[in-house]
N, C-alpha and C positions, 0 to 999 in steps of 0.2 A: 901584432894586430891580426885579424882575421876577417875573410872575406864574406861569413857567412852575416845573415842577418840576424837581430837583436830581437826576441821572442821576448823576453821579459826584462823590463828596466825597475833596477830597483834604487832607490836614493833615502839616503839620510832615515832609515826608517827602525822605528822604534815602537817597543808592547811595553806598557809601563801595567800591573796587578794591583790598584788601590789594597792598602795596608790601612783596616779598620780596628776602632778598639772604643768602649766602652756601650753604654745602652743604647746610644743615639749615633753609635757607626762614622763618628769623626773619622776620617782620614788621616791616619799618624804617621805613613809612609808612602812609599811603592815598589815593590820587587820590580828591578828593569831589568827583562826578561829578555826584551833586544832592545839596544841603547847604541843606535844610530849606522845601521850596517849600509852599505851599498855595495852592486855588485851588476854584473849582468849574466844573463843566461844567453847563447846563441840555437838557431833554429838546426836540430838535430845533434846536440851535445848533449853529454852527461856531465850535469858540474856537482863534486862531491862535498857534502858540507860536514866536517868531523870537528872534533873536540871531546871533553869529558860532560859527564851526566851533569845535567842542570844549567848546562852553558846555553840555552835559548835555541838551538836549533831545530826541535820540534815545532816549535812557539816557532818559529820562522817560517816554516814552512804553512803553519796554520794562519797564517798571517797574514802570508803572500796568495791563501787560496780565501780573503776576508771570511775563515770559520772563526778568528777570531777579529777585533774590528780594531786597525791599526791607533795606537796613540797617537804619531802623526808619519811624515815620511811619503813618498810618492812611491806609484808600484803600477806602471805601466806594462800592459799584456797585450802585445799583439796591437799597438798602435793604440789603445784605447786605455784609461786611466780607471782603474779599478776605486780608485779613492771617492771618484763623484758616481759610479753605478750604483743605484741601490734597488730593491724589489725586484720586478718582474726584468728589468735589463741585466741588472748581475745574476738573477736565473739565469739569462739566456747566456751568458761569456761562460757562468760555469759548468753548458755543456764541453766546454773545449782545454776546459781545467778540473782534474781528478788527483783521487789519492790513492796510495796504496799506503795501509793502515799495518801498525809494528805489530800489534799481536791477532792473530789470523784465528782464532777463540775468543774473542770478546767482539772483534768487528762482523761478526756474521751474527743475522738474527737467527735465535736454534728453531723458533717456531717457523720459521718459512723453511721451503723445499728448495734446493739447490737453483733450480729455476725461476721462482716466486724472485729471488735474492738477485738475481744476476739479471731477470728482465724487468725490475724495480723500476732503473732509470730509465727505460724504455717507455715505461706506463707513465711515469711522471711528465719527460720531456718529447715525446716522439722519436722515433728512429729519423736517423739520419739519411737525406735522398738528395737527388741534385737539386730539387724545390727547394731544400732546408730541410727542418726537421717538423716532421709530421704523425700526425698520432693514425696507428699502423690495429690491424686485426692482431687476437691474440695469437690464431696460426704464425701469422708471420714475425712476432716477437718469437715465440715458440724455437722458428727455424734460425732466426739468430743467435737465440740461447745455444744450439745445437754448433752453429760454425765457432762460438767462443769459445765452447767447452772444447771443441778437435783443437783451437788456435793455443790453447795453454796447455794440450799433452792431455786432456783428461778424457772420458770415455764418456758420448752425450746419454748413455744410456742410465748415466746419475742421476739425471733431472728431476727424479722424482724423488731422491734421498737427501734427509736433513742432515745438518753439519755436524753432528756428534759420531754421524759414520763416517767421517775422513779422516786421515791424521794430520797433521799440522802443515807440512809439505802440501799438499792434495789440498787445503783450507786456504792458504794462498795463494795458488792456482785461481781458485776460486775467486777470492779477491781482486785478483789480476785481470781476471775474468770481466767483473762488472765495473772494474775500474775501465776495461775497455769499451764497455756497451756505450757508450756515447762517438766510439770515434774520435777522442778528443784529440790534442795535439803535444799536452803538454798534464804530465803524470808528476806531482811529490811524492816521492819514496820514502818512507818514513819510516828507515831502521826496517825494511820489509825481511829481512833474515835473522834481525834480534833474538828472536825465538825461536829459530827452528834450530834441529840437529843439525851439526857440522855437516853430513856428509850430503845434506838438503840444501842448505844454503846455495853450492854451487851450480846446483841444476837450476833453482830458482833465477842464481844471479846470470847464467847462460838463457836460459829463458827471457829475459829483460832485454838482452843482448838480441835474441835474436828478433822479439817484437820490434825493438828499436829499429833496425836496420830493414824486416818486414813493413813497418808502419809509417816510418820516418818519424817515430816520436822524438819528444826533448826533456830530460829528466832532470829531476833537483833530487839527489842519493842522498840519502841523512843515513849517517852508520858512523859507530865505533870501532869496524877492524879495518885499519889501516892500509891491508895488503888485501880487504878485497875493494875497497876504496879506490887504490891506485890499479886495480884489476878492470875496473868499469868505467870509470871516470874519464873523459877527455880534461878538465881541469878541476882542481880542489882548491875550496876555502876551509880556512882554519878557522875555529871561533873558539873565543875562552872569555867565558864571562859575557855574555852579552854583546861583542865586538869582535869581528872579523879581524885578525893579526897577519893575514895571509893570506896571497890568491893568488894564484899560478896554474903552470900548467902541470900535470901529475910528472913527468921525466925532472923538469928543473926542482920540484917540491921533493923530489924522494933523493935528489943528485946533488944540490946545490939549498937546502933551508936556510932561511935568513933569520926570521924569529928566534930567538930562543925558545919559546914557549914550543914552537913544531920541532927544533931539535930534541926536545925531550921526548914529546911524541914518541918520534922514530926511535929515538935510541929504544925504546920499551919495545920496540916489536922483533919480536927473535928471528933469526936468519938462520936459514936450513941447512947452516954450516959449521962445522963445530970452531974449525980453524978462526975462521975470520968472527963468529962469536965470541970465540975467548978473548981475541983482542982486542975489539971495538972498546970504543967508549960509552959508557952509560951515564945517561946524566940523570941524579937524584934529583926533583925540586920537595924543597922544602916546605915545611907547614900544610894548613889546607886549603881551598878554595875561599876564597871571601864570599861573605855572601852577596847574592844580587838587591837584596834589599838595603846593604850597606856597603858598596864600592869605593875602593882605595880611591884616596886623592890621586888625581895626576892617572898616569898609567894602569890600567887593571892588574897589570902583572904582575907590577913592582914587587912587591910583598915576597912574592915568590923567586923574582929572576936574581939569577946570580951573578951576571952583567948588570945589575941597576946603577944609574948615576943618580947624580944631584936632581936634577931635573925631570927624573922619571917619575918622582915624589909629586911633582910639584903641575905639571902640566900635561895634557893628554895629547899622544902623540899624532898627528894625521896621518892620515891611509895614503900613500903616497907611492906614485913606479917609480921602483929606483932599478929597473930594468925594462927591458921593454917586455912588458906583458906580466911581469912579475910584480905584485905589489903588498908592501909590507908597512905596518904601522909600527915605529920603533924608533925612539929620540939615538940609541945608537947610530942610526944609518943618516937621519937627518944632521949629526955634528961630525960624519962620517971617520967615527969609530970603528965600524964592523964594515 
C-alpha cells in the first residue's frame, strides 16, 4: 500500500471501434481496443504502461484524457469524474490534464513559430494565477514562452523559428514545452522517445525526471523499451490485448514476474552481460497476436501461453493481488498452480 494520494481512479474501462460494412454502415463488429482495465495512478508517481504494438495502450491513454469518449468504465481525476463533464467544464479539468505526443514531426503545427505553438494554450485557456486562470497580455504570454523554453534546456532566442529548424530531440523539447504551458498536474506520455535517436531518448527521459521532481508532476509513460520503462517508472502495468495482466511495482516486476505473458517480455530484453546472457532462459511465444476485433474465448493469452490449462480456454481470469501490491490476472495463480 501507499501513503500517497489517488490522482487518477480508473475502473472497469473499456474503447470498443464500431466495425462497419456494407452501404448502409451496419455494425458487424468491434475492435476492443481496451476491454475492461482498472488501475490507479498516485499523486507524483510515474506508473509505466508497456506491452506490444496494438495492445490499446495509446487508446488508453487517449481515453483517460476523454480525446477519445470512453465505451463505458469510470475514470475519476482528482476527485471529480471525467465520465459526466462535458463542454466548457471538461475544458476547464483539461487545463490540469496534458500530453506528450510519440512523434515530435507530426504533433507541431509547421505553420506556427515556436512561440505561436507553445503559447497556443495560453490564448485558448489563460495563464495560470492564484485567481485561477486568466486571459493574460501578449507580452506576458510572450515571457512565459521564454521561462519554458530555458525550463526544457532550449535557447528562448528560438521563438521565432518554425519547427522544420529543429531536430527531433529539440521538437520534443518543444512539446514538453507546451505540454507544460498550462501548469497542469498530470502529463500522458505517449511513447514520447519512440522516435527519437538512442542517444536522445536519455536526455529526454532525464528531462521528464527532472520536471517531475521540479514540478511535482504525476505521469502515465506508454513505451516499448522495457529497461527505460523500469528506468523511470515507480510502478508498471503490463497490457496485452486490451487487458492489464500485471501491475506492480518496477523492482518486484523485473525480480519476481508472475504472468507469463511479462516473463516473455523480459526474457527479450538483453542484459549487458555476456555471461549471464548466455545462460538465461528465453521464452519463445508462439503464433501471433489475436486480433482485438476477434478475442480468444476465456483468457486473451491462451492461444499463446505455454502454461495454459483447461480453464484458460474457457473463462476470463480476474485481476486479482495475489501479493500485497502486486496484482495479476491468471487462472494459474487463482487454482494456485504458479
Amino acid at each position: 500500500m501507499t501513503n500517497k494520494a489517488t490522482l487518477l481512479r480508473v475502473r472497469e474501462l473499456k474503447k470498443y471501434f464500431p466495425m462497419t460494412a456494407g452501404l448502409l454502415k451496419r455494425q458487424v463488429g468491434a475492435v476492443k481496443a481496451v476491454d475492461g482495465i482498472s488501475f490507479d495512478i498516485y499523486q507524483g508517481e510515474t506508473l509505466g504502461l508497456v506491452g506490444e504494438s496494438g495492445c490499446g495502450k495509446s487508446t488508453t491513454g487517449r481515453t483517460i484524457l476523454q480525446l477519445e469518449e470512453p465505451t463505458s468504465g469510470e475514470i475519476d481525476f482528482n476527485g471529480a469524474s471525467l465520465n459526466i463533464l462535458k463542454g466548457n467544464a471538461l475544458r476547464k479539468k483539461r487545463r490540469e490534464m496534458q500530453m506528450i505526443y510519440q512523434d515530435p514531426y507530426a504533433s507541431l503545427n509547421p505553420r506556427m513559430t515556436i512561440g505561436q505553438i507553445i503559447s497556443e494554450p495560453m490564448l485558448i485557456h489563460g495563464m495560470k494565477t492564484n485567481e485561477g486562470y486568466q486571459k493574460v497580455s501578449a507580452t506576458e504570454r510572450l515571457k512565459r514562452v521564454y521561462e519554458l523554453l530555458e525550463l526544457v534546456g532550449l535557447n528562448p532566442a528560438f521563438v521565432n523559428r518554425f519547427p522544420h529548424e529543429f531536430s527531433g530531440g529539440q521538437r520534443q523539447r518543444i512539446g514538453i514545452a507546451r505540454a507544460l504551458a498550462l501548469e497542469p498536474s498530470f502529463i500522458v506520455c505517449d511513447e514520447p522517445i519512440a522516435a527519437l535517436d538512442v542517444s536522445i531518448q536519455a536526455q529526454v527521459v532525464n528531462l521528464l525526471e527532472d520536471l517531475q521532481k521540479q514540478l511535482g508532476l504525476t505521469y502515465l509513460f506508454i513505451a516499448h523499451d522495457l529497461s527505460m520503462v523500469r528506468h523511470i517508472s515507480d510502478r508498471i502495468a503490463v497490457m496485452y490485448l486490451g487487458k492489464i495482466v500485471e501491475l506492480t511495482s518496477r523492482n518486484a516486476l523485473y525480480k519476481y514476474p508472475k504472468h507469463p505473458y511479462t516473463k516473455a517480455l523480459l526474457s527479450a530484453v538483453p542484459i549487458p552481460d555476456p555471461e549471464v546472457e548466455e545462460t538465461r532462459e528465453r521464452v519463445i511465444l508462439k503464433g501471433d497476436v489475436p486480433s482485438p476485433a476477434n478475442p480468444p474465448k476465456g483468457c486473451n493469452f491462451c492461444t499463446r501461453c505455454p502454461l495454459a490449462e483447461e480453464i484458460c480456454f474457457e473463462a476470463d481470469p480476474a485481476f486479482q493481488e495475489v501479493e500485497a501490491g502486486h496484482w495479476v490476472a491468471c487462472h494459474l495463480y487463482e487454482q494456485g498452480i504458479l
